[in-house]
N, C-alpha and C positions, 0 to 999 in steps of 0.2 A: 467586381470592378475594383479593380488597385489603381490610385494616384498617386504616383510617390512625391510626395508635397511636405515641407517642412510642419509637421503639426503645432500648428496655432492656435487661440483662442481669442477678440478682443469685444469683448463685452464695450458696448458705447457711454455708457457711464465712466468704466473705468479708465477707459481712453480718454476723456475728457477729463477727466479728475488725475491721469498719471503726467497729464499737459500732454499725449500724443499729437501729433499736427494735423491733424483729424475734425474738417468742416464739421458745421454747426447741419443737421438734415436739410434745414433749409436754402445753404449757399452752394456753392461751386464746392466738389471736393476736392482738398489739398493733400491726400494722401491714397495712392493705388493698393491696389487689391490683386494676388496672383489667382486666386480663386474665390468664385463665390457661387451662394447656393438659393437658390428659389424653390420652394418647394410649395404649389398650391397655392399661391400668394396671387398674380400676376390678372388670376380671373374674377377675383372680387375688386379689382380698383376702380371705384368711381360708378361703382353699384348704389351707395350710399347704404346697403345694408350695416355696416359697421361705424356708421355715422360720419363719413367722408362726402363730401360733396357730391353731387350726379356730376359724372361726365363720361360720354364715352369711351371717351379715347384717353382717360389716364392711366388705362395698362399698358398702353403705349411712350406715355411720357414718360411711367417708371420702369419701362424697359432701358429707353433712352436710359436715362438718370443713371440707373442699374452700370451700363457698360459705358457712363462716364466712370464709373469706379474703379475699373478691372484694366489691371498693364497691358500694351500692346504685348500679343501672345496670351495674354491670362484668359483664364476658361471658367464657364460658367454653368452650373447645371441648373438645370431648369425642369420644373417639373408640372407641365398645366395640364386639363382635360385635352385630348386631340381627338374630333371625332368630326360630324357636321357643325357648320359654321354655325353656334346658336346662343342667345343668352337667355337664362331663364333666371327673373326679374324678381327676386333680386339677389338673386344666390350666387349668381357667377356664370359666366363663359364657356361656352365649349369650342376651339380655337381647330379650324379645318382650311380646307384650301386655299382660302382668299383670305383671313387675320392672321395664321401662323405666320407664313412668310413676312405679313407686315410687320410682327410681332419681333420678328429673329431679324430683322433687319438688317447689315450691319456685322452680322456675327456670320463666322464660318461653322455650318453643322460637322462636325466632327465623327459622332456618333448617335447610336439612340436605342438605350436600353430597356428592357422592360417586355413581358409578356413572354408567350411562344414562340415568335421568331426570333433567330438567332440578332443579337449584337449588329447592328445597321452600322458599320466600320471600317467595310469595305465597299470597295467601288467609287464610282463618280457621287458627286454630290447628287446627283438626281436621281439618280439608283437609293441612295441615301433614305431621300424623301418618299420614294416609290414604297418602299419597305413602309415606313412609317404610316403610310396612307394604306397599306393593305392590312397592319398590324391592327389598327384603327378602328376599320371596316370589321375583320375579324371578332377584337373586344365587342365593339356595341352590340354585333352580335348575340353574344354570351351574356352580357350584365343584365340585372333586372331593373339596373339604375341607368339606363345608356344614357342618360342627359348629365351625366360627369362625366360622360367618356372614359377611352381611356389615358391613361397618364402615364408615359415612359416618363425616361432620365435622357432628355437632351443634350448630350454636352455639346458646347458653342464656343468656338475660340473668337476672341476680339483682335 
């Protein structure tokens, strides 16, 4: 997978400390992002496994949040378990027919990398998805861990 994207780096401390115009985590963001990356993140919010509050639906708030950050057109990869809709308590998510789409709200699926089937990047969006849901099916298959699912590279344009 090639993105030809200007290579960057901006560590948040250093942003803060260089004076970049770069929100405080907890306010509105005052500065966009042409790409951003999620990887594994998205199914532990609000587990409280890592000492964060219980709540259901904060992988959904910091998805929101997430793609308040990212330019109209900027793209996002994302990378969660996709298998059956399931949470196993308290380790995280597995994100299937009825949370993905909640999840990806918002965002146009672009592609969807990962596994044996080819690259999900062409066709309709629901061909798209079709792919992803057989890819899915296919992993849990195979894993001896199927309650991680499997985990492609979603890219998602805002």
């Amino acid at each position: 997978l090639h993105v030809p994207v200007r290579r960057c780096l901006v560590e948040w401390e250093a942003a803060r400390a260089s004076g970049l115009p770069c929100s405080l985590p907890d306010q509105p963001c005052t500065c966009l992002f042409d790409v951003v990356w999620s990887i594994s993140s998205f199914e532990h919010d609000g587990l409280g496994r890592y000492g964060d509050p219980v709540n259901p639906n904060a992988d959904m708030t910091a998805m929101a949040k997430l793609r308040s950050y990212v330019k109209p057109g900027g793209v996002a990869f994302l990378a969660v378990p996709v298998g059956a809709d399931a949470v196993f308590w308290n380790e995280g998510r597995v994100y299937g027919p009825i949370r993905l789409p909640q999840l990806v709200s918002g965002w146009h699926l672009r592609s969807v990398h990962g596994g044996a089937v080819p690259p999900a990047r062409c066709g309709t969006a629901s061909e798209r998805w079709a792919s992803l849901w057989q890819q899915a099916l296919i992993r849990a298959g195979e894993s001896k861990h199927w309650y991680h699912g499997y985990q492609p590279v979603l890219v998602l344009e805002n």
